[in-house]
C-alpha positions as CSV (number, residue, x, y, z in Angstrom):
1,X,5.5,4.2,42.4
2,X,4.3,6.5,39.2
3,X,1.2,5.4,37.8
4,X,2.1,4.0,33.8
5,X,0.4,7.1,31.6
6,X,-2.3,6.6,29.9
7,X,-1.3,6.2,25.9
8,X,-4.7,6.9,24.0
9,X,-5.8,6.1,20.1
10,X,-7.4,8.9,18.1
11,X,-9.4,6.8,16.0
12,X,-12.2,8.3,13.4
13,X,-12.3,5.1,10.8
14,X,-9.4,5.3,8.9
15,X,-8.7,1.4,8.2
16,X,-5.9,-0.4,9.4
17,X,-5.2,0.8,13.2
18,X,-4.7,-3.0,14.3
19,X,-1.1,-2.5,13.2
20,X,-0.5,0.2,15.1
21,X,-2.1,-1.1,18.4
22,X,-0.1,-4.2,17.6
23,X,3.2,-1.7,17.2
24,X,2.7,-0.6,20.8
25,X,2.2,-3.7,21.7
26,X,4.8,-4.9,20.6
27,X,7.0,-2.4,22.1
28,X,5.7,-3.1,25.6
29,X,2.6,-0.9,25.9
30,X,-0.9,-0.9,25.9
31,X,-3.3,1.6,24.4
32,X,-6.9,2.8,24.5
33,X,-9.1,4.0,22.2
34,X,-10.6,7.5,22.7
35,X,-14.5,6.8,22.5
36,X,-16.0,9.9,23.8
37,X,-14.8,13.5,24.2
38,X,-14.3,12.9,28.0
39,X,-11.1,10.6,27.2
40,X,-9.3,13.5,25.5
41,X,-8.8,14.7,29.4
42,X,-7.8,11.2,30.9
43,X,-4.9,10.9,27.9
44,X,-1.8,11.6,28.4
45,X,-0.4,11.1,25.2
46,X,-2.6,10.5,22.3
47,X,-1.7,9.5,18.8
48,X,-3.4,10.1,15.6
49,X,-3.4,7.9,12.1
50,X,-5.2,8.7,9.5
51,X,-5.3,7.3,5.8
52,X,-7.3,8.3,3.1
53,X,-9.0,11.2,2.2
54,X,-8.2,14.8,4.2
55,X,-12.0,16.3,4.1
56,X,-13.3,12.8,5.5
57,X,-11.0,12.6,8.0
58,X,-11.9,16.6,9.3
59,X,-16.0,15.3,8.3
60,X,-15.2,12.5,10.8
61,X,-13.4,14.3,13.9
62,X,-16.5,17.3,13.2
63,X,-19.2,14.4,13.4
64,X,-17.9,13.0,16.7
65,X,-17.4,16.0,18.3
66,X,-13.7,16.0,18.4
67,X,-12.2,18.6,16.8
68,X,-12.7,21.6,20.4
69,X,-11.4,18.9,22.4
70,X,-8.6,17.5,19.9
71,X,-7.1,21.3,20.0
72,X,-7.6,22.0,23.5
73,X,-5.7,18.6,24.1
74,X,-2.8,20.2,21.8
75,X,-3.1,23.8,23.8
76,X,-2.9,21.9,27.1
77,X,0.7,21.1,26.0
78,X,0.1,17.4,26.1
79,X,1.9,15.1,23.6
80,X,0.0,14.3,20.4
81,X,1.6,11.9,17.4
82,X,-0.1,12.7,14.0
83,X,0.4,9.8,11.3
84,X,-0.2,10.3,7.4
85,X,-3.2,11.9,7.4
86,X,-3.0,12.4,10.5
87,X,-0.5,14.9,10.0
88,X,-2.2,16.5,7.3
89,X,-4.9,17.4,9.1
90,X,-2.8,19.4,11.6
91,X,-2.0,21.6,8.5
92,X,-4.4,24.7,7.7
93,X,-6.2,22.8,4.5
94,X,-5.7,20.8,1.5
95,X,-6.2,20.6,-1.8
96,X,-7.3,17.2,-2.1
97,X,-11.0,19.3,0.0
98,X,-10.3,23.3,-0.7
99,X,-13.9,23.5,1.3
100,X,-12.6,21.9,4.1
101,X,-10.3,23.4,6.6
102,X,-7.4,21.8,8.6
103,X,-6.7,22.1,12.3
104,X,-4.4,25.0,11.6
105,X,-1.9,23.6,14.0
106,X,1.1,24.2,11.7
107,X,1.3,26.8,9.1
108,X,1.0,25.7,5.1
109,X,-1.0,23.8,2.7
110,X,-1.3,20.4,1.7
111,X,-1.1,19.8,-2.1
112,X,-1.2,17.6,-4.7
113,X,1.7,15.6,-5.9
114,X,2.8,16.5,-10.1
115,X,1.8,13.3,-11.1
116,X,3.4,14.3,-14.3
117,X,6.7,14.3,-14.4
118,X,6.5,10.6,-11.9
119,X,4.1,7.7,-10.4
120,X,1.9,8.9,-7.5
121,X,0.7,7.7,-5.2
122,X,3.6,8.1,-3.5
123,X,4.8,4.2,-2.6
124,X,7.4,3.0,-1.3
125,X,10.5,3.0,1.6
126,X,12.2,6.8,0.9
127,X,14.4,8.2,3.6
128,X,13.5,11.0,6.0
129,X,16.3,13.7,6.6
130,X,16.5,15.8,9.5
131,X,17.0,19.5,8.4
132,X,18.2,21.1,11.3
133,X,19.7,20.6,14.8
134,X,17.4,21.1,17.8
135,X,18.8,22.6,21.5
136,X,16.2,19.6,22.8
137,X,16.6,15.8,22.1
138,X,14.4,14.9,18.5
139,X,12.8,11.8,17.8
140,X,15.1,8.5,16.6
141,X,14.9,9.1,13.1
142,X,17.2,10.0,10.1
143,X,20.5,8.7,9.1
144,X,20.3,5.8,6.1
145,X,17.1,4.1,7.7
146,X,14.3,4.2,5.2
147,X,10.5,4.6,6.0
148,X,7.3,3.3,4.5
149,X,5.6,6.1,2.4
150,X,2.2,6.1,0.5
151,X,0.6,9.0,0.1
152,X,-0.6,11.1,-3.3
153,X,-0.8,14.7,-1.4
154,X,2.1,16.4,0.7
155,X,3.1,19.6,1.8
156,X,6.1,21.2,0.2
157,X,9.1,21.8,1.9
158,X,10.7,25.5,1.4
159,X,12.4,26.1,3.9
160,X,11.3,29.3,4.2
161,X,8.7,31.3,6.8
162,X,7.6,29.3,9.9
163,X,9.0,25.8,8.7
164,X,12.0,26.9,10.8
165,X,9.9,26.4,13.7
166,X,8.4,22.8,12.7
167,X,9.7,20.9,10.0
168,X,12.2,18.3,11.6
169,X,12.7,15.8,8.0
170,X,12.2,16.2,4.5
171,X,12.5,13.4,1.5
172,X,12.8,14.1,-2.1
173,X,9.9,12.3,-4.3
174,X,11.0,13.1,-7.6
175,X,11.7,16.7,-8.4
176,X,10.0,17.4,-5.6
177,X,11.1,18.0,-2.0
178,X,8.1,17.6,0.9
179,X,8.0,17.6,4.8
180,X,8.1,14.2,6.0
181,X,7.7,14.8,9.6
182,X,6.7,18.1,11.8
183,X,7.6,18.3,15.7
184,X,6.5,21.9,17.3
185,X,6.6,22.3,21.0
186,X,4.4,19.1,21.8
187,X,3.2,17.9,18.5
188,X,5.1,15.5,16.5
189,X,3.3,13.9,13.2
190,X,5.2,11.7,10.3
191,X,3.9,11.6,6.6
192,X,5.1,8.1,6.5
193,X,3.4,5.2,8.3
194,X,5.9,3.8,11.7
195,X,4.0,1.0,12.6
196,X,5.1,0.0,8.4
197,X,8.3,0.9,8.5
198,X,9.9,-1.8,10.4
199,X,12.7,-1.3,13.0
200,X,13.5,2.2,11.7
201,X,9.5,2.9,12.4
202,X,9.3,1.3,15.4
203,X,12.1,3.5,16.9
204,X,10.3,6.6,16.4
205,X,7.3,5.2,17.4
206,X,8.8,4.2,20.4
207,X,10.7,7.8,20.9
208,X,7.0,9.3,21.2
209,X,6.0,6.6,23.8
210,X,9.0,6.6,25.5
211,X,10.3,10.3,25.8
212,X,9.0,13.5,26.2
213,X,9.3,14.8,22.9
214,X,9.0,18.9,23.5
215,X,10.5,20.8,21.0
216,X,11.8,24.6,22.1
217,X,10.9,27.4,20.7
218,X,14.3,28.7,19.0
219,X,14.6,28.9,15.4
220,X,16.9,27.2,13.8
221,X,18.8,27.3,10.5
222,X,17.7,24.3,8.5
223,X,18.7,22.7,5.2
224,X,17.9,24.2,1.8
225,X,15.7,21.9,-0.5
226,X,18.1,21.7,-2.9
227,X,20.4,19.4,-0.5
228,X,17.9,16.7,0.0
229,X,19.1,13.8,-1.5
230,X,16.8,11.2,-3.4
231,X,16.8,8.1,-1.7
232,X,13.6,6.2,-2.5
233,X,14.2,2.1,-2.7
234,X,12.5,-0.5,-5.2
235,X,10.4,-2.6,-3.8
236,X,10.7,-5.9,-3.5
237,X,7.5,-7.5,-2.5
238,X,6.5,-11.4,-1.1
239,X,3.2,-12.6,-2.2
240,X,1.6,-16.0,-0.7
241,X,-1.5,-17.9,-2.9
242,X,-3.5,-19.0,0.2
243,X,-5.9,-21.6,-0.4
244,X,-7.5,-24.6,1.6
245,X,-6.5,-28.1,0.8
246,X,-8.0,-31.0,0.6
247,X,-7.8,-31.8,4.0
248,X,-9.5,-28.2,4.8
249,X,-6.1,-26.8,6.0
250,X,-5.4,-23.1,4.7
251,X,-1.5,-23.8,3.2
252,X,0.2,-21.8,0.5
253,X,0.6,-23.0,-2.9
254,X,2.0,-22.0,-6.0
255,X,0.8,-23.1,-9.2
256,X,2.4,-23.7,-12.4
257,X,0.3,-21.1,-14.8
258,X,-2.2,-21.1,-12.3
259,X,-2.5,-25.1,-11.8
260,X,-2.2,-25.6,-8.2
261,X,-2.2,-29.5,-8.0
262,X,0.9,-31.4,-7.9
263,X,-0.6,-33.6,-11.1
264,X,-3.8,-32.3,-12.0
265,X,-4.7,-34.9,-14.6
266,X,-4.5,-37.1,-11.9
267,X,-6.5,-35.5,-9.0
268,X,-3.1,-34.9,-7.1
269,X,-2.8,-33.3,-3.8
270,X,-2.6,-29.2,-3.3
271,X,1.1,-28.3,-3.7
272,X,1.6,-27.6,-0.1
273,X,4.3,-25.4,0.8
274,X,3.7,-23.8,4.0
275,X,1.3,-22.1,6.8
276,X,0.6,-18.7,5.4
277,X,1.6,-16.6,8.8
278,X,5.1,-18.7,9.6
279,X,6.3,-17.9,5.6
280,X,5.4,-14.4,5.9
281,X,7.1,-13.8,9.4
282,X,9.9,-15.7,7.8
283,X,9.8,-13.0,4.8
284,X,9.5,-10.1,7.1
285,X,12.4,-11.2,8.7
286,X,14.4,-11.8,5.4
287,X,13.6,-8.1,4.7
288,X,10.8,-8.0,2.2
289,X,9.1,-4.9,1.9
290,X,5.9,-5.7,1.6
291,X,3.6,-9.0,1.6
292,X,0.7,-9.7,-0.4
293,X,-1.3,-12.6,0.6
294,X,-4.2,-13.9,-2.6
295,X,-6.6,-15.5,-1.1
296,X,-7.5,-18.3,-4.0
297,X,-10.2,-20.1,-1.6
298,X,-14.0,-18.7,-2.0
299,X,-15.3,-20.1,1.3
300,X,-18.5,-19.6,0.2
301,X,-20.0,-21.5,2.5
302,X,-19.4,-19.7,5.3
303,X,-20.1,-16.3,6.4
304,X,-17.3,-13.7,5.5
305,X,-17.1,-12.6,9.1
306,X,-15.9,-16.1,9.5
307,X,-13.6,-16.1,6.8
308,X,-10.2,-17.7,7.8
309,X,-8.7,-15.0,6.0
310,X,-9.2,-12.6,8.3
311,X,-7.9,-14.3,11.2
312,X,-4.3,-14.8,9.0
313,X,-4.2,-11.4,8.7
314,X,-5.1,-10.7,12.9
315,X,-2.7,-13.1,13.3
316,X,0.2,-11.9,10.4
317,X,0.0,-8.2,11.5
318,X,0.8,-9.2,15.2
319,X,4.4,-9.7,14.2
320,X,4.9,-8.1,10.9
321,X,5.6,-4.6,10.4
322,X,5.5,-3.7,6.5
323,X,2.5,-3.4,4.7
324,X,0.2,-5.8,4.1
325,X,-2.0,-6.5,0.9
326,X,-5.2,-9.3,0.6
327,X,-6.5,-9.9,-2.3
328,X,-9.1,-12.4,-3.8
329,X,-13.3,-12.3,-2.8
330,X,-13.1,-8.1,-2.6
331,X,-16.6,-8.2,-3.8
332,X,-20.5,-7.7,-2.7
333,X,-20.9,-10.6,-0.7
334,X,-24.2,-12.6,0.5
335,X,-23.5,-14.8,3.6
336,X,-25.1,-18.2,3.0
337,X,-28.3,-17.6,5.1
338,X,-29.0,-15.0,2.6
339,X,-29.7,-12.7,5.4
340,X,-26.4,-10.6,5.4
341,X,-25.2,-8.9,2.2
342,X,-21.7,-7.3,2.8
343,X,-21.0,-4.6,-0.3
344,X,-17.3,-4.5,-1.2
345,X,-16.7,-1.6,0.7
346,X,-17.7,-3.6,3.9
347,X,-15.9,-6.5,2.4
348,X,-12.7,-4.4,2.4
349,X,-13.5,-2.5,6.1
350,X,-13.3,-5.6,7.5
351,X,-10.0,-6.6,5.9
352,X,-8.4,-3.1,6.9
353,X,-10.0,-3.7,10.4
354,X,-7.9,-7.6,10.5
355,X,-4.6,-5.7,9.2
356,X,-4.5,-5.4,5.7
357,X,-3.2,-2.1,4.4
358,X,-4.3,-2.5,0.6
359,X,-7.0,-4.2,-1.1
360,X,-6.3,-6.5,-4.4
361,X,-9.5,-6.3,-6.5
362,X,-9.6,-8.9,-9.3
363,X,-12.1,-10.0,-11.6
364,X,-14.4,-7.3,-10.3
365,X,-12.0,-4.5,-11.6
366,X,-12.2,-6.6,-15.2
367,X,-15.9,-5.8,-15.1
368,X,-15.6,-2.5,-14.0
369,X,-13.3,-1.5,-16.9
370,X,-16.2,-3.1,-18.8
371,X,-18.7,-1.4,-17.5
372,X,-16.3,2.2,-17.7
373,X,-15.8,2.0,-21.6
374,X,-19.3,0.8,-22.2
375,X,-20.6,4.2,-20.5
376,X,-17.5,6.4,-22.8
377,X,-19.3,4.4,-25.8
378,X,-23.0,5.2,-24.5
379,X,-21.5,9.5,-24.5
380,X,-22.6,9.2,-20.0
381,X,-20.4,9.7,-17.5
382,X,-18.0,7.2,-17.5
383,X,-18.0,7.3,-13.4
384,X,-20.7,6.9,-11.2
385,X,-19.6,5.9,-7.6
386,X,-21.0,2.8,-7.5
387,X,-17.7,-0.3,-8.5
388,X,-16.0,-1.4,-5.4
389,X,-12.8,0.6,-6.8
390,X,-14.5,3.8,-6.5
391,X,-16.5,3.3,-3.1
392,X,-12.9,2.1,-1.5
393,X,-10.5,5.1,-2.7
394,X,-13.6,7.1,-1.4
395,X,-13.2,5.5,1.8
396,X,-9.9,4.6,2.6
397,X,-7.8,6.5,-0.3
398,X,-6.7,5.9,-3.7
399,X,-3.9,4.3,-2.0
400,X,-5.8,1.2,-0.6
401,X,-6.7,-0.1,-3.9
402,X,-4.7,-2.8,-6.2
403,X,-6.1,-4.1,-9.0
404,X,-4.8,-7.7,-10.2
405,X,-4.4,-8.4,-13.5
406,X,-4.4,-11.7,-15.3
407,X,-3.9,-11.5,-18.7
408,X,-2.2,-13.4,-21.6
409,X,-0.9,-13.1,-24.7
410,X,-3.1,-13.3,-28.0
411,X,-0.7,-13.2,-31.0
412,X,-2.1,-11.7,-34.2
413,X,-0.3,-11.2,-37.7
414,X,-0.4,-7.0,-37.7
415,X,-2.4,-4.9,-35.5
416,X,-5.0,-4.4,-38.1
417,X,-6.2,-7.9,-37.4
418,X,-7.4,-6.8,-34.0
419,X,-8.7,-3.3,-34.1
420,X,-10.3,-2.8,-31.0
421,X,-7.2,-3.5,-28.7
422,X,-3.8,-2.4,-28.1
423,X,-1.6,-4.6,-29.9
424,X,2.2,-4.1,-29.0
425,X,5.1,-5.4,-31.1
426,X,6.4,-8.7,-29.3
427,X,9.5,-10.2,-28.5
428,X,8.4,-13.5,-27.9
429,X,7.1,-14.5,-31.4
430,X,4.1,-16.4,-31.2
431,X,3.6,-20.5,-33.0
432,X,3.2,-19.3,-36.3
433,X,5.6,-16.9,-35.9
434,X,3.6,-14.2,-35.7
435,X,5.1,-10.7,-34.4
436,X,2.0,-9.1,-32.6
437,X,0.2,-9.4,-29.9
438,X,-2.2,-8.2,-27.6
439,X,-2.9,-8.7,-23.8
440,X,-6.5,-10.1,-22.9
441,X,-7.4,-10.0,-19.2
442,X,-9.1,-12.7,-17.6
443,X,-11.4,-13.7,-14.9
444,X,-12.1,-15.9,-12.3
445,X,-8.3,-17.1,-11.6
446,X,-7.9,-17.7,-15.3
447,X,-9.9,-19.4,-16.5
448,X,-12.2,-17.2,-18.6
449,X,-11.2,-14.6,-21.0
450,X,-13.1,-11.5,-21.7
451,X,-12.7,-9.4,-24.9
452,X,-10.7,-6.2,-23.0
453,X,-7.5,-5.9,-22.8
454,X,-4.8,-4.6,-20.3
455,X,-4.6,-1.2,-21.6
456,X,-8.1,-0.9,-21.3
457,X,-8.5,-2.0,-17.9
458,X,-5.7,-0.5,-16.2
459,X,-6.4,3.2,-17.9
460,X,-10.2,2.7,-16.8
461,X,-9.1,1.6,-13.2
462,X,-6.9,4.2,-13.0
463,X,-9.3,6.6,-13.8
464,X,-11.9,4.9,-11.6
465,X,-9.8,5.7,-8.4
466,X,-6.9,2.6,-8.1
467,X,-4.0,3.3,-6.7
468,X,-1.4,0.6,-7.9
469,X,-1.1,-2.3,-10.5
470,X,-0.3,-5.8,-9.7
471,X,0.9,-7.2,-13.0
472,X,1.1,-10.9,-13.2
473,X,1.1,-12.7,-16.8
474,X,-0.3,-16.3,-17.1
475,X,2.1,-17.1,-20.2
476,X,5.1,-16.4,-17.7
477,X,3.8,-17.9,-14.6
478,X,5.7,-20.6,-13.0
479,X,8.4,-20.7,-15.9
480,X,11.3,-19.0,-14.0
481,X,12.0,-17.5,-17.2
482,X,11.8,-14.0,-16.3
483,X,9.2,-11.3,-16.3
484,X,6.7,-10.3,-19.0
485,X,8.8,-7.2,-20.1
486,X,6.9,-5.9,-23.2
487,X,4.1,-6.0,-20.7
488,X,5.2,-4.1,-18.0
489,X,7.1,-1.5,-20.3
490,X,3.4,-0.9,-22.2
491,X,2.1,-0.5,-18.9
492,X,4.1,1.2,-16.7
493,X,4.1,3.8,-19.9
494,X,-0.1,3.9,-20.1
495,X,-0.5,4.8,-16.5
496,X,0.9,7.3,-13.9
497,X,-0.3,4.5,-11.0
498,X,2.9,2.4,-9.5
499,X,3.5,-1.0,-11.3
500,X,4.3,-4.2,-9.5
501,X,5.8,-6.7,-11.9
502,X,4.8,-10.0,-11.1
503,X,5.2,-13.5,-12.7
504,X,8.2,-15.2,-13.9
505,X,11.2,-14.4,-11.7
506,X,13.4,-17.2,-11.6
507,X,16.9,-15.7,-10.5
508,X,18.5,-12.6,-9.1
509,X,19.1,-11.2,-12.6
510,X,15.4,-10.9,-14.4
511,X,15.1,-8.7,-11.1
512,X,17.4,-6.0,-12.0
513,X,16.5,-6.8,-15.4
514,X,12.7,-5.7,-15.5
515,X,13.9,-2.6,-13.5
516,X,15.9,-1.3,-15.3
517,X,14.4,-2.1,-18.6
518,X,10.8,-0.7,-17.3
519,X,11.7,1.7,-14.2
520,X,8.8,-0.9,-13.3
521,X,7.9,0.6,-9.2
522,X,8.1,-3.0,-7.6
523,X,9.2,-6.5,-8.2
524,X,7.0,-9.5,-6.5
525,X,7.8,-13.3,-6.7
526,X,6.1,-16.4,-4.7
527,X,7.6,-19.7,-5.6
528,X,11.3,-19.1,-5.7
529,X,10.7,-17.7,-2.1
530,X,8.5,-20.2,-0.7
531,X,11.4,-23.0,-2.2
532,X,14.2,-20.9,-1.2
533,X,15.4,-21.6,-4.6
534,X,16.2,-17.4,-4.3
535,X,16.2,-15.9,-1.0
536,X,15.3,-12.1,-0.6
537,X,18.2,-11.4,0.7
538,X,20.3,-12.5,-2.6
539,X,17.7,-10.6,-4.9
540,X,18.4,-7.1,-2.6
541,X,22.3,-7.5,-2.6
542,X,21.9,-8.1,-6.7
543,X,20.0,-5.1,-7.4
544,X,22.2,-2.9,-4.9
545,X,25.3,-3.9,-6.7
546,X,23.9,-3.2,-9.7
547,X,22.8,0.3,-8.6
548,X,19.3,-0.3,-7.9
549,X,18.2,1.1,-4.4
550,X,16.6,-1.4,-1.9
551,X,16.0,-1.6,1.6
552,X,18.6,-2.9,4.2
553,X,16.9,-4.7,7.5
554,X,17.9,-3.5,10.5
């Protein structure tokens, strides 16, 4: 009987690899993790993810010792699987670290994507065409399957000099047109993330495991740039309040603007509407795209390492396969003894670590803005490294971090009567009929303002290193009266970040609506989802009649 090969995990800190382990798992295999440069000679197929930044990925594989053995694993002729980064790396530099230099394992640069002429990072489910036909069996990809995409640097696909001999898809972002998966001889890497991408990911994955994927040496004549369609989706995006109740059971909840109780003046119960990993199986299943759970619970008197939070996300990324934000408590954090102080950074590891792929940062990100202008108005440096934003994207990539905003309206006569915000025009005129307003952010859940509004914050996280906007609106929330649209127009136009519009959705049609007023990056609802008042389902065949692009399950 053949002994079962030995599947190995290159693994140098990158965040989320629990959803990849669970991936294999999930596909009948086991996997180890390479601890010491001895295991790179017992594997006989290794795969690599990688997320954040390329130089501390190549610092990383240097400081363990990996990088001889990693390429005299890859000259053995022994199959290796590059993810994200991961792939990157394999490349001959990047100019994300022009000091550092790649692997060299494929020919080319990475670069930066042109932020401005479109949103980057990079987010979303895009398709991944194969460019030419190979003499030797590819990997199960292509064909109208979309795959899970979030990165801010690429390598551009010409077509021209060696890419013959390695590029096997490409996908237009934009007006631009990069390699979304390499496959030379015995190395096969994906810009996109498999174990996110659903079915469609989990059949390449599996092609790797599964096959010997050993591309021949021929050339081959392979599709001109020009001829790569756009096929990038909108996403539409699940998110869960977790909280515990009374009874000290986690449920989800929805509130009606951010009252949770089912009659709060008279000490009513938490509106209970479900376990927070059955609903977001259920969503995965209905095809959402993503899932965001907000974690609206301090548990303050336990230690965070203990945190039932983390054990829904163990638990969530065990049988869901698209990517997976927490948000709520993404702070410096003193366990109760007083002995153990995680910083944010930590805070978010361990999240990553659980199965999180993004980080929502809330009323911290409030008083980092605060901090950021009140160093522009001091004439210092209006960054210093030291917010939770700036620490994380340092870590784990711009990519990893959301910021969640909570703002509402404050209605004034002109703009002069409120000179130090951003006062918009308003459609939705305010008691005294006045035609003005501005948007002030709030803290802790809600319930206390602070004098900066959302222009302010979302330009200063921006420029602090966030990666997306989660845009919710407490004047909209729970009224199934549609989106905040004069707020997510103004902000989608003040940042070159993706914009999740959040808050308000109460039928198929204020979907397509805030897209195609706003070109808004992603659409999230809670309630009408939890209630199956508006399945997922409905919302996705709406916007795809209507000539918006979504995401078909498989």
């Amino acid at each position: 009987m053949e002994a079962p090969q030995k599947l190995y995990l290159l693994d140098y800190g990158a965040g989320n690899v629990r959803s990849l382990v669970n991936a294999v798992e999930k596909l009948g295999h086991t996997i180890t993790h390479i601890d010491t440069v001895e295991d790179f000679a017992r594997a006989d197929k290794i795969i690599f993810p990688g997320v954040g930044a390329f130089g501390y990925a190549m610092q990383a594989l240097r400081n363990k010792g990996f990088v001889e053995p990693l390429l005299a694993y890859i000259a053995s002729g022994k199959p290796l699987m590059g993810i994200c980064v991961g792939m990157q790396v394999l490349f001959e530099g990047s100019d994300e670290s022009p000091d550092e230099p790649g692997l060299g394992v494929f020919e080319g640069r990475v670069e930066r994507i042109d932020s401005s002429t479109k949103t980057v990072p990079h987010m979303g489910w895009n398709a991944a065409h194969v460019v030419g036909a190979h003499t030797t069996q590819g990997p199960d990809m292509g064909g109208d399957r979309r795959y899970y995409f979030v990165h801010s640097y690429a390598v551009p696909y010409t077509a021209c000099g060696r890419q013959q001999k390695f590029v096997h898809t490409a996908t237009r972002y934009g007006d631009e047109v990069v390699v979304s998966s390499a496959w030379q001889k015995n190395v096969f890497a994906t810009q996109f993330h498999p174990e996110k991408s659903g079915a469609a990911g989990l059949s390449a994955l599996q092609s790797f495991i599964e096959r010997d994927l050993v591309r021949s040496s021929d050339l081959v004549e392979i599709s001109a740039p020009a001829t790569i369609e756009a096929a990038l989706t909108k996403r539409v995006i699940a998110c869960l309040d977790v909280r515990a109740n009374d009874q000290g059971d986690l449920v989800v909840t929805k509130g009606d603007q951010y009252d949770v109780r089912e009659n709060s003046e008279a000490g009513g119960d938490v509106r209970n509407l479900g376990k927070p990993v059955d609903l977001a199986k259920r969503y995965f299943e209905e095809g959402a795209d993503e899932i965001t759970f907000l974690n609206i619970t301090s548990f303050r008197n336990m230690p965070f390492a203990d945190t039932p939070m983390l054990d829904v996300l163990r638990q969530a990324s065990r049988c869901i396969f698209v990517p997976l934000t927490i948000g709520g408590g993404v702070r410096d954090i003193t366990d109760p003894d007083g002995q153990h102080v995680w910083p944010a950074v930590e805070v978010a590891g361990e999240y990553f670590r659980s199965g999180a792929d993004k980080v929502s940062i809330g009323s911290d990100a409030v008083y980092a803005a605060e901090t950021y202008w009140q160093r522009v108005a001091d004439g210092v440096p209006p960054t210093d490294g030291t917010t939770a934003i700036e620490q994380i994207a340092s870590r784990y990539g711009q990519q990893a971090v959301v910021i969640s905003v909570d703002p509402r309206r404050v209605y004034v006569r002109s703009p002069s009567d409120a000179p130090s915000h951003h006062v918009i025009a308003t459609s939705t005129p305010g008691p005294q009929g006045e035609a003005f307003c501005w948007y002030q952010c709030t803290v802790k859940g809600g319930r206390e303002p602070r004098d900066i509004d959302v222009r302010q914050l979302v330009t200063a996280c921006e420029a602090l290193g966030a990666g997306e906007v989660l845009l919710n609106c407490m004047d909209r929330d729970g009224t199934n009266s549609g989106y905040e649209t004069d707020l997510v127009a103004d902000t989608k136009a003040a940042v070159t970040i993706p914009v999740i519009a959040s808050s308000g959705a109460g039928r198929v049609e204020h979907f397509s609506d805030i897209v195609d007023r706003t070109d808004v990056d992603a659409v999230l609802a809670a309630g009408i989802f939890h209630r199956r008042e508006v399945p997922i389902a409905d919302v996705k065949r709406h916007m795809a009649e209507h000539g918006i692009p979504t995401r078909t399950v498989e």
